[in-house]
PyMOL Python script that loads the backbone (N, CA, C, O; Angstrom):
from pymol import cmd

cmd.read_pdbstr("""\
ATOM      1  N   UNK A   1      28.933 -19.674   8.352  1.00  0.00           N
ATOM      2  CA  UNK A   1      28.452 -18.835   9.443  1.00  0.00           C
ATOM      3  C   UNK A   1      29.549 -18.721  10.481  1.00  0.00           C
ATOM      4  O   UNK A   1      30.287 -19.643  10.825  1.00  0.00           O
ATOM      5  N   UNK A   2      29.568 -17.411  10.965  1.00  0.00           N
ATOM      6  CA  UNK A   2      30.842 -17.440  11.801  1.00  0.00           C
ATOM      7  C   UNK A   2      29.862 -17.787  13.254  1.00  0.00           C
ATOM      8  O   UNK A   2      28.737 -17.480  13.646  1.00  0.00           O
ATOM      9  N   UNK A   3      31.085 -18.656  13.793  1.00  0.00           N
ATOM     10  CA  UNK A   3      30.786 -19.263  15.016  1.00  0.00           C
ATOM     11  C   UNK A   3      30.106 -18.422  16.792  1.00  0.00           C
ATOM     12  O   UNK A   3      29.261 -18.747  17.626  1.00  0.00           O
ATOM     13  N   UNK A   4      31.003 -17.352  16.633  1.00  0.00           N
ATOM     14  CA  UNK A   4      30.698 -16.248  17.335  1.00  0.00           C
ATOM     15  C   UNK A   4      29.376 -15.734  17.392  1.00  0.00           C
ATOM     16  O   UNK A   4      28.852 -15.633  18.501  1.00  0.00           O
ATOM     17  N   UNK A   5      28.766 -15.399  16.394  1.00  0.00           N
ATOM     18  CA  UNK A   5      27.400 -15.379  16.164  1.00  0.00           C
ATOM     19  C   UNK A   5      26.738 -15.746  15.847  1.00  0.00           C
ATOM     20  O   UNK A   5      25.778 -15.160  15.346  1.00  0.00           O
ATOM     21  N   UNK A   6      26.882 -16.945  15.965  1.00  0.00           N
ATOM     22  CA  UNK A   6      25.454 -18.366  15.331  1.00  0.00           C
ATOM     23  C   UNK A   6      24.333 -17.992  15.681  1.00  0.00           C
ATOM     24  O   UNK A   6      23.598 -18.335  14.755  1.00  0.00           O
ATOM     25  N   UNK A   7      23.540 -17.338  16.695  1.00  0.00           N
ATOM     26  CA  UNK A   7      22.378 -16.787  17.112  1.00  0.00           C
ATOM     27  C   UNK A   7      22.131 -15.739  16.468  1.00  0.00           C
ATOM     28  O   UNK A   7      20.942 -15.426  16.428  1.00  0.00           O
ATOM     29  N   UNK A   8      23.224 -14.749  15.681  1.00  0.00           N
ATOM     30  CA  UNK A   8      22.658 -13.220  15.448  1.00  0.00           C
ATOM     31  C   UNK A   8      22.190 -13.862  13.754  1.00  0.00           C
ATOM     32  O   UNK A   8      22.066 -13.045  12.842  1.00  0.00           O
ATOM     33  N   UNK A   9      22.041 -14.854  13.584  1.00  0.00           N
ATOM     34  CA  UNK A   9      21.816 -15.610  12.139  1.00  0.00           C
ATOM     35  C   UNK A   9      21.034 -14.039  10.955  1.00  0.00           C
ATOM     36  O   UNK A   9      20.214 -13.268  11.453  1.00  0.00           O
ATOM     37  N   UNK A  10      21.457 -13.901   9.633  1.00  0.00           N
ATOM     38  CA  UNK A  10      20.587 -12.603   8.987  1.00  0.00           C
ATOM     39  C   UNK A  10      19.469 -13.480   8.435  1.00  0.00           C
ATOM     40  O   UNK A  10      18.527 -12.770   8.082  1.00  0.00           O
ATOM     41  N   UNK A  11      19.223 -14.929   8.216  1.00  0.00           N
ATOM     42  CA  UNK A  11      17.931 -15.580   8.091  1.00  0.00           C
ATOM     43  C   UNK A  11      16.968 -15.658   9.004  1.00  0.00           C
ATOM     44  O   UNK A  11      16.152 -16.571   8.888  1.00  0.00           O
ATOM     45  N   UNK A  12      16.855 -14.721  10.105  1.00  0.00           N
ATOM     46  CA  UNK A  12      15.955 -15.154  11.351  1.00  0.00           C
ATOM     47  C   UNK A  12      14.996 -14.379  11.485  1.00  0.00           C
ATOM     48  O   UNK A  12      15.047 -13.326  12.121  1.00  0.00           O
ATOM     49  N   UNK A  13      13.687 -14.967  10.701  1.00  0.00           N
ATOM     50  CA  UNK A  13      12.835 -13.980   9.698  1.00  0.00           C
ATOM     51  C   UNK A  13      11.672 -13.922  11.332  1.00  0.00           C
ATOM     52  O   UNK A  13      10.503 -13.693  11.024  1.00  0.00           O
ATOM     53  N   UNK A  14      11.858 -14.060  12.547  1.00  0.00           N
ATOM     54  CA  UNK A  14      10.986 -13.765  13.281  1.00  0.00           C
ATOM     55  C   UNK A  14      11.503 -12.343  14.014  1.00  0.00           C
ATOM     56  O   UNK A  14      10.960 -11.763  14.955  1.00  0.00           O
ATOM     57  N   UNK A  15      12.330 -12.086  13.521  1.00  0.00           N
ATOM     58  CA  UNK A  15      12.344 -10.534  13.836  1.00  0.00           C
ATOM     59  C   UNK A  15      12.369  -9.919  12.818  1.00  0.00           C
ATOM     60  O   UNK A  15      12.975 -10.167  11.776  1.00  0.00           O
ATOM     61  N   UNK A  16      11.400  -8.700  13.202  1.00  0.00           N
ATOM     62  CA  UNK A  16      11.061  -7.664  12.626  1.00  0.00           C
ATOM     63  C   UNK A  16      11.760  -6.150  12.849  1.00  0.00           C
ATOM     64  O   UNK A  16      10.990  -5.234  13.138  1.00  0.00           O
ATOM     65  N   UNK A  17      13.279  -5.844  12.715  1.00  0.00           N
ATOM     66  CA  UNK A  17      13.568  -4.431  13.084  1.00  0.00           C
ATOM     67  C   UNK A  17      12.582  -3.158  12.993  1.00  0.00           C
ATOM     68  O   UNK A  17      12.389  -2.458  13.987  1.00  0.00           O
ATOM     69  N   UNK A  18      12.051  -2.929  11.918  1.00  0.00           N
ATOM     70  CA  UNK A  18      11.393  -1.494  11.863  1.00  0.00           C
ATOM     71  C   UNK A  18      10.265  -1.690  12.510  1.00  0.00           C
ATOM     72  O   UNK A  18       9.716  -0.589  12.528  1.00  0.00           O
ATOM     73  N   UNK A  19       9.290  -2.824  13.309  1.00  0.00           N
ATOM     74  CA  UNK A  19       8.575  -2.822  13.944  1.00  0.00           C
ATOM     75  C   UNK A  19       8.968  -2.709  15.491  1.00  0.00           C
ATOM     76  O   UNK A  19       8.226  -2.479  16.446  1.00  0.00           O
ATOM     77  N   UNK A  20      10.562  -2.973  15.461  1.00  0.00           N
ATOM     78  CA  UNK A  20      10.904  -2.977  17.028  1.00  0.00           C
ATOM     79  C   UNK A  20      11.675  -1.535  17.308  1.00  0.00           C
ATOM     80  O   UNK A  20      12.143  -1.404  18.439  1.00  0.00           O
ATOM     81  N   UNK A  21      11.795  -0.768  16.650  1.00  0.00           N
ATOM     82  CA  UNK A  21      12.256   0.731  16.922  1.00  0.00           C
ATOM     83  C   UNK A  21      11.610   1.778  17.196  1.00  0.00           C
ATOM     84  O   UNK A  21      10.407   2.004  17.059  1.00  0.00           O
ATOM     85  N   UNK A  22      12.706   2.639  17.721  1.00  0.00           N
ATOM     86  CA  UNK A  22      11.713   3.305  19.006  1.00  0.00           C
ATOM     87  C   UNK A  22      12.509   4.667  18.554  1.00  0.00           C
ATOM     88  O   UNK A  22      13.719   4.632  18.773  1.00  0.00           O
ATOM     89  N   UNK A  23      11.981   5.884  17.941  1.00  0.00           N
ATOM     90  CA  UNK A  23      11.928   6.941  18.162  1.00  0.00           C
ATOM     91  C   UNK A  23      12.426   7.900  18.979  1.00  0.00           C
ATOM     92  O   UNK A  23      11.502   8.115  19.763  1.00  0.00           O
ATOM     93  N   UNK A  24      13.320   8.594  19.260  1.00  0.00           N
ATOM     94  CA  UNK A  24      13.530   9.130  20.192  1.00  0.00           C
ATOM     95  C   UNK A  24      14.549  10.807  19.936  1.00  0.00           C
ATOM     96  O   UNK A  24      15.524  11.222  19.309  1.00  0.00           O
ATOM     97  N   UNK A  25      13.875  11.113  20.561  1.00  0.00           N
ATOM     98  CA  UNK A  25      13.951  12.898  20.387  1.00  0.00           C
ATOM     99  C   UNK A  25      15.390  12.945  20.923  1.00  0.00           C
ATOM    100  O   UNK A  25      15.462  12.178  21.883  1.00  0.00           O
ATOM    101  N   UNK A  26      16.528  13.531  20.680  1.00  0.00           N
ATOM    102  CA  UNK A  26      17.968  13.760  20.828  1.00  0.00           C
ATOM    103  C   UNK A  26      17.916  14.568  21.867  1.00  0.00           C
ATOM    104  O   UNK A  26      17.097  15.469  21.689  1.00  0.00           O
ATOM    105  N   UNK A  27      18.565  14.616  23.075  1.00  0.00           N
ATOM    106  CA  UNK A  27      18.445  15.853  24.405  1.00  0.00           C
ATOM    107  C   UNK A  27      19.167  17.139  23.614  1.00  0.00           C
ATOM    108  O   UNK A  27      20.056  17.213  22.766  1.00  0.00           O
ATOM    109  N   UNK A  28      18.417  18.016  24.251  1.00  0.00           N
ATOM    110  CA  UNK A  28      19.012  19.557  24.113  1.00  0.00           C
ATOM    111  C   UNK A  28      20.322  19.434  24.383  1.00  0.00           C
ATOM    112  O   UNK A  28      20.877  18.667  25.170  1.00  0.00           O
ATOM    113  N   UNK A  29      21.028  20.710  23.267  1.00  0.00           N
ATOM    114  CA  UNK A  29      22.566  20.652  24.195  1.00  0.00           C
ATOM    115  C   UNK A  29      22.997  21.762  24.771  1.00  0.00           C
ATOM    116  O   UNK A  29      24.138  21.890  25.215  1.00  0.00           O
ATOM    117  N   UNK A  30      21.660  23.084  24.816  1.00  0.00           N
ATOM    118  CA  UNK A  30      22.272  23.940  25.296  1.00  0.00           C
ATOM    119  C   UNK A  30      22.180  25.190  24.498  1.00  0.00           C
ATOM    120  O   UNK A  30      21.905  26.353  24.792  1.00  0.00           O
ATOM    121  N   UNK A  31      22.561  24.465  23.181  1.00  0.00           N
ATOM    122  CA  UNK A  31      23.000  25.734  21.861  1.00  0.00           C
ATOM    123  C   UNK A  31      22.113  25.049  20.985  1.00  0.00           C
ATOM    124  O   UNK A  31      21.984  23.891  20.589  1.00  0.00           O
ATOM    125  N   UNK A  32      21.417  26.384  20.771  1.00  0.00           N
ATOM    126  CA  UNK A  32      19.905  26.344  19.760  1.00  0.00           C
ATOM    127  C   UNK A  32      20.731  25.811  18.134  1.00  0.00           C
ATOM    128  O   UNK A  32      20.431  24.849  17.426  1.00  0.00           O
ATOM    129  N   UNK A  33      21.282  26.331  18.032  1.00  0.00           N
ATOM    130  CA  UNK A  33      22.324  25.851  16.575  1.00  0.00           C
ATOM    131  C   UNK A  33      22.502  24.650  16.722  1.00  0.00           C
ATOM    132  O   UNK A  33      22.111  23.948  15.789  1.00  0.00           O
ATOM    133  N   UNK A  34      22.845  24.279  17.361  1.00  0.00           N
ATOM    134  CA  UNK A  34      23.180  22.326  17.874  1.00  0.00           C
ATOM    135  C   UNK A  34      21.523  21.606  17.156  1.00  0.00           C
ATOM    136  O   UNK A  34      21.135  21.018  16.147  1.00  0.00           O
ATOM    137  N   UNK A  35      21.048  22.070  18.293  1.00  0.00           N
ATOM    138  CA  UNK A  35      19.835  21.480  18.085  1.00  0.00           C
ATOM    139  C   UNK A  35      19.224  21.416  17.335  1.00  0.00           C
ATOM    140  O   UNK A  35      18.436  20.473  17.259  1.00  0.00           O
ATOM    141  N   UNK A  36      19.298  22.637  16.165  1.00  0.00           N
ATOM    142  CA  UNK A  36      18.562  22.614  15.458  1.00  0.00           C
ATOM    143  C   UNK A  36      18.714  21.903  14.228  1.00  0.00           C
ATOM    144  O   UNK A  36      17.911  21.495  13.389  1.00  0.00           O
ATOM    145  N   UNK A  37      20.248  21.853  14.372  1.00  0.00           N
ATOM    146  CA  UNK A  37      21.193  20.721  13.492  1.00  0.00           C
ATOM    147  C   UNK A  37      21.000  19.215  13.313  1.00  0.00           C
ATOM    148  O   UNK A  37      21.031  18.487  12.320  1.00  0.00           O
ATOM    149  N   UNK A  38      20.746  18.952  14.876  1.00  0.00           N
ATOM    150  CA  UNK A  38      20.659  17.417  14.665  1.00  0.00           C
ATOM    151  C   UNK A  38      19.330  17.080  14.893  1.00  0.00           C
ATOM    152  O   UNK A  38      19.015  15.900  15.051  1.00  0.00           O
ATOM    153  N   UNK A  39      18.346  18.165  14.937  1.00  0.00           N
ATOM    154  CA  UNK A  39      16.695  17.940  14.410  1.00  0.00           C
ATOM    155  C   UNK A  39      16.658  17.374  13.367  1.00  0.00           C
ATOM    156  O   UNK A  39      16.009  16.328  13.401  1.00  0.00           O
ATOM    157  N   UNK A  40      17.149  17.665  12.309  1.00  0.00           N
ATOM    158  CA  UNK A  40      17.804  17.410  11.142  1.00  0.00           C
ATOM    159  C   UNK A  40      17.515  15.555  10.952  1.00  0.00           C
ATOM    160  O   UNK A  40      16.707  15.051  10.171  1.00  0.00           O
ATOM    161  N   UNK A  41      18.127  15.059  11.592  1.00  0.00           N
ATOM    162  CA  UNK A  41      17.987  13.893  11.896  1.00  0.00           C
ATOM    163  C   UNK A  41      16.740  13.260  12.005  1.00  0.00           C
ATOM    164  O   UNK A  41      16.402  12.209  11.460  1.00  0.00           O
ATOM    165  N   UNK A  42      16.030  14.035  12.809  1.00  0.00           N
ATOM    166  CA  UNK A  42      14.363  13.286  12.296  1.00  0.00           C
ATOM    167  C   UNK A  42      13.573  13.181  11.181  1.00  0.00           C
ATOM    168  O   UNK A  42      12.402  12.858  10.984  1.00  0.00           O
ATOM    169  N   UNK A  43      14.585  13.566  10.432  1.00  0.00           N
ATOM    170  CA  UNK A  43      13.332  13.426   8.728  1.00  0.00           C
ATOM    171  C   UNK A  43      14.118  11.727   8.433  1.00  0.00           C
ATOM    172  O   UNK A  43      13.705  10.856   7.668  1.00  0.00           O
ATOM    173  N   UNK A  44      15.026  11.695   9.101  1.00  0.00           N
ATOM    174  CA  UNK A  44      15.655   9.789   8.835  1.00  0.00           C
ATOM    175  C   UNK A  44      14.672   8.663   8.404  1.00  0.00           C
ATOM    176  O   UNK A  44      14.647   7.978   7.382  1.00  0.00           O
ATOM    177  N   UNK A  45      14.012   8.682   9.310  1.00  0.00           N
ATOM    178  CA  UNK A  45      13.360   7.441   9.499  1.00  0.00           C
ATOM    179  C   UNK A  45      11.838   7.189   8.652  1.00  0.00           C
ATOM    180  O   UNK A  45      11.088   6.213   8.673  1.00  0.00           O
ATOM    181  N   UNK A  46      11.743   8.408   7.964  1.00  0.00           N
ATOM    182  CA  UNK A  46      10.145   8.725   7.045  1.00  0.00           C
ATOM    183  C   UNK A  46      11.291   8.756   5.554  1.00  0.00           C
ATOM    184  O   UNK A  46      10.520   9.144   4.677  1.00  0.00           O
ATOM    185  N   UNK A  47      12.248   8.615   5.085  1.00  0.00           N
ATOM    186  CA  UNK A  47      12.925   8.712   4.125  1.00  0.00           C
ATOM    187  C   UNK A  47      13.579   7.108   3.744  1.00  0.00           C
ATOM    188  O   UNK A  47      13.972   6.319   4.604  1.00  0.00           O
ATOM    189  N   UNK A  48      13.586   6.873   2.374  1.00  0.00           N
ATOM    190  CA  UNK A  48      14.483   5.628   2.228  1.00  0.00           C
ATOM    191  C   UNK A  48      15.699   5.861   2.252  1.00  0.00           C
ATOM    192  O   UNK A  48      16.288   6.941   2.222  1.00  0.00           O
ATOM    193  N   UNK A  49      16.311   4.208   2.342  1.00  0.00           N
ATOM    194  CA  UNK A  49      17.516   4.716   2.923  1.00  0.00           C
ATOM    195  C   UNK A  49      18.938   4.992   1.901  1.00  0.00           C
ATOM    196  O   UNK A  49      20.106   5.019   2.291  1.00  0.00           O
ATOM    197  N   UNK A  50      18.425   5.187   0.461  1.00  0.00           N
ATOM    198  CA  UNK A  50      19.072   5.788  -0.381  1.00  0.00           C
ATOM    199  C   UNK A  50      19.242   7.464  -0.310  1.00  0.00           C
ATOM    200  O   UNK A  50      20.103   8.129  -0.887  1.00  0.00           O
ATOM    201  N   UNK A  51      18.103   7.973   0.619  1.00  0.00           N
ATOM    202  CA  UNK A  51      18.495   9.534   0.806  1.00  0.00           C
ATOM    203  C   UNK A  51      18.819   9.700   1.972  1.00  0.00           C
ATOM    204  O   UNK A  51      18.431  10.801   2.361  1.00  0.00           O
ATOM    205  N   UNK A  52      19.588   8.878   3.076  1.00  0.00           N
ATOM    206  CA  UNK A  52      19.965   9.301   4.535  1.00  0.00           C
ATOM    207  C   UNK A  52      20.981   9.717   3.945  1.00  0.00           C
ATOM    208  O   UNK A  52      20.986  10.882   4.344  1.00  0.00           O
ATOM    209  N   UNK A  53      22.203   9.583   3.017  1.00  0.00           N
ATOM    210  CA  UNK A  53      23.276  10.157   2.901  1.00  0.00           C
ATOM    211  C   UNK A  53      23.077  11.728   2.539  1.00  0.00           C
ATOM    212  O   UNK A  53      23.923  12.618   2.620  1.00  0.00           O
ATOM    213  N   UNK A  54      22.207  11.788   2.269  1.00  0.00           N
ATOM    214  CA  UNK A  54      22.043  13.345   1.680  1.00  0.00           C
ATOM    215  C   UNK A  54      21.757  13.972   3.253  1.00  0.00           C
ATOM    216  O   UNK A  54      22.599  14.679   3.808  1.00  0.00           O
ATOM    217  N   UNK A  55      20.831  13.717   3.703  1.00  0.00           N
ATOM    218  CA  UNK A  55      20.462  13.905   4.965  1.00  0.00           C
ATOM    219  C   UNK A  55      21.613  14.252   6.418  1.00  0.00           C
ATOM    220  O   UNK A  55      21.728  15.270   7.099  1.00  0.00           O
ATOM    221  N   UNK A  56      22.229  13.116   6.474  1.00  0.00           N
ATOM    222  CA  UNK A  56      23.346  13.061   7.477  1.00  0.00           C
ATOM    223  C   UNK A  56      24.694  13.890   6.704  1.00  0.00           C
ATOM    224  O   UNK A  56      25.448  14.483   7.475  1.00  0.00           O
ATOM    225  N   UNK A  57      24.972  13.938   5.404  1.00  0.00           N
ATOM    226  CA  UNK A  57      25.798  15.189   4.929  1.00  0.00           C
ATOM    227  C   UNK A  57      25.529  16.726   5.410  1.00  0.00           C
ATOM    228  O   UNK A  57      26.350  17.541   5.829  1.00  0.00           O
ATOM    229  N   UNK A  58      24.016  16.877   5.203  1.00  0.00           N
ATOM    230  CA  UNK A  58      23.469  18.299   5.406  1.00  0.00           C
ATOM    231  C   UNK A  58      23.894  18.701   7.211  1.00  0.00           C
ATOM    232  O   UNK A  58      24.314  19.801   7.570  1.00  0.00           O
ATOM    233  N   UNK A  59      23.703  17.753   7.946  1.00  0.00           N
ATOM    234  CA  UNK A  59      23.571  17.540   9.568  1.00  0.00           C
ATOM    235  C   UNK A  59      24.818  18.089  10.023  1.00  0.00           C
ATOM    236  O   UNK A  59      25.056  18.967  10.853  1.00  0.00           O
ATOM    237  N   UNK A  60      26.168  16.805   8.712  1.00  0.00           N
ATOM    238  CA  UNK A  60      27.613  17.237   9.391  1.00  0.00           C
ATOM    239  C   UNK A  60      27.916  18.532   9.066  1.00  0.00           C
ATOM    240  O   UNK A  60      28.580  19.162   9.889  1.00  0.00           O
ATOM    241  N   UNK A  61      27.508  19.188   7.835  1.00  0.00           N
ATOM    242  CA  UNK A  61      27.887  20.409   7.438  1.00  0.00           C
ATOM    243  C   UNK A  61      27.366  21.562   7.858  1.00  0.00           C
ATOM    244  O   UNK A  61      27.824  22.650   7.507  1.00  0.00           O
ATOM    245  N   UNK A  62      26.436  21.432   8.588  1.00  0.00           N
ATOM    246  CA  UNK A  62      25.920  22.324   9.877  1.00  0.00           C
ATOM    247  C   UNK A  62      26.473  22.324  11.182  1.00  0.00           C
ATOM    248  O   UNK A  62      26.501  23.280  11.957  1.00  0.00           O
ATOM    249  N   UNK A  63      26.928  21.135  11.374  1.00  0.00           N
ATOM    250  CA  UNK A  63      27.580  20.763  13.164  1.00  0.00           C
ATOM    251  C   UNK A  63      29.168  21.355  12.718  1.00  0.00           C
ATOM    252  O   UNK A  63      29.856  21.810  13.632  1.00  0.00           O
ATOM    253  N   UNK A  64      29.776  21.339  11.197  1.00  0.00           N
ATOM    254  CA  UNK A  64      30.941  21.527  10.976  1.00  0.00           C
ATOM    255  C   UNK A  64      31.186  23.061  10.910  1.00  0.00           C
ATOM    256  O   UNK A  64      32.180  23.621  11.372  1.00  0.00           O
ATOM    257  N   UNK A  65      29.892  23.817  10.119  1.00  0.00           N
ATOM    258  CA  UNK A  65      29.932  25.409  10.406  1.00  0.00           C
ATOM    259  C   UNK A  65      30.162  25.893  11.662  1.00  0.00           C
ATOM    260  O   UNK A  65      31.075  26.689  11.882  1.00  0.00           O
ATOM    261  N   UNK A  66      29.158  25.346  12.808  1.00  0.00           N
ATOM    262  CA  UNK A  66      29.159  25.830  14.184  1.00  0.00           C
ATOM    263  C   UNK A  66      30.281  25.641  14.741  1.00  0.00           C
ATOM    264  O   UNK A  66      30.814  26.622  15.261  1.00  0.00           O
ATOM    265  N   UNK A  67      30.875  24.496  14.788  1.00  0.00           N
ATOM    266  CA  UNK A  67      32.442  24.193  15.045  1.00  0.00           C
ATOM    267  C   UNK A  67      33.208  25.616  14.560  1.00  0.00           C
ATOM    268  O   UNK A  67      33.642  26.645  15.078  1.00  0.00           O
ATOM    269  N   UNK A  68      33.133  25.225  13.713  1.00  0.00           N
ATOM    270  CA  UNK A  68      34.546  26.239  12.680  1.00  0.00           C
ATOM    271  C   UNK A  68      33.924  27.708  13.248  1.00  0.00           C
ATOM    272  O   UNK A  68      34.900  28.388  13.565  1.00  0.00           O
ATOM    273  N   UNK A  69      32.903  28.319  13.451  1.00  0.00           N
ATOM    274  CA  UNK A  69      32.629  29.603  14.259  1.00  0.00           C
ATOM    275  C   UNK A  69      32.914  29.478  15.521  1.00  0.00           C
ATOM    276  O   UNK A  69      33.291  30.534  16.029  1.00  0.00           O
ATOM    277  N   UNK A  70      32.862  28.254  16.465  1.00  0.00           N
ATOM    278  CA  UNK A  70      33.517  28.633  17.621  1.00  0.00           C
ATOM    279  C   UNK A  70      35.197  28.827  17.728  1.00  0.00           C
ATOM    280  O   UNK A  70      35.892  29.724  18.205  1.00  0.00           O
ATOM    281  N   UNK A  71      35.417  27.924  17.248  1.00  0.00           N
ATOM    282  CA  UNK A  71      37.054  27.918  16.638  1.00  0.00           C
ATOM    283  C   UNK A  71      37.781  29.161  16.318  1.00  0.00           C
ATOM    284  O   UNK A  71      38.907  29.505  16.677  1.00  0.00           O
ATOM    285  N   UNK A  72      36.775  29.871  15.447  1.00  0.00           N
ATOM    286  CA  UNK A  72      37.097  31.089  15.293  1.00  0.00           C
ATOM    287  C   UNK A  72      36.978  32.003  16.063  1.00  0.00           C
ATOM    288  O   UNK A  72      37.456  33.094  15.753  1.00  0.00           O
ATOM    289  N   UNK A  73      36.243  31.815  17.410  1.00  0.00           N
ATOM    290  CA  UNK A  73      35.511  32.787  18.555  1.00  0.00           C
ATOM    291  C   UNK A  73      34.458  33.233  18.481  1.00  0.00           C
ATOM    292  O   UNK A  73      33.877  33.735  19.443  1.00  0.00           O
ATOM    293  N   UNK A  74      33.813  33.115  16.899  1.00  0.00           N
ATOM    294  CA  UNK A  74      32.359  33.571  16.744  1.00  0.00           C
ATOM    295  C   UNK A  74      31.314  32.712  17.932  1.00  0.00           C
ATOM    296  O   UNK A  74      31.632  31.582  18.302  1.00  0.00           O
ATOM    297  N   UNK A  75      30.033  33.414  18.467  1.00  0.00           N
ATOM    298  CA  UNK A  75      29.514  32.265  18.421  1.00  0.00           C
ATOM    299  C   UNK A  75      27.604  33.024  18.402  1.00  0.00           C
ATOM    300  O   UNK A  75      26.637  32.262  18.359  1.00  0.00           O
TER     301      UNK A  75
END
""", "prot")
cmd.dss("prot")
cmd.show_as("cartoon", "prot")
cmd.util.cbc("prot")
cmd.orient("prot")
């Protein structure tokens, strides 16, 4: 066990993570495209976590289109 974190122990079966998380809606950014992108993100947490990669791929490749259209001057 490294010394540094003797308290963060991964045997410390009195915590419960998915009972201690908290939900929370991402702030607007302004640009409906944004948003609607990283809405995206709320199907996370109702999914196992063998399909977040599919999930957070779809997210970047939407935030990466909008990019690359402003870049270009589109918007």
């Amino acid at each position: 066990m490294n010394e540094d974190y003797r308290d963060q122990g991964a045997g410390d079966e009195s915590q419960n993570p998915s009972s201690e998380r908290t939900v929370v809606s991402p702030p607007r950014t302004g640009d409906d495209r944004v948003d609607a992108a990283v809405a995206g993100l709320s199907l996370l947490p109702g999914l196992p976590a063998e399909e977040h990669v599919t999930v957070l791929e779809e997210v970047h490749g939407r935030l990466r289109d909008i990019l690359g259209e402003l870049s270009e001057g589109r918007s």
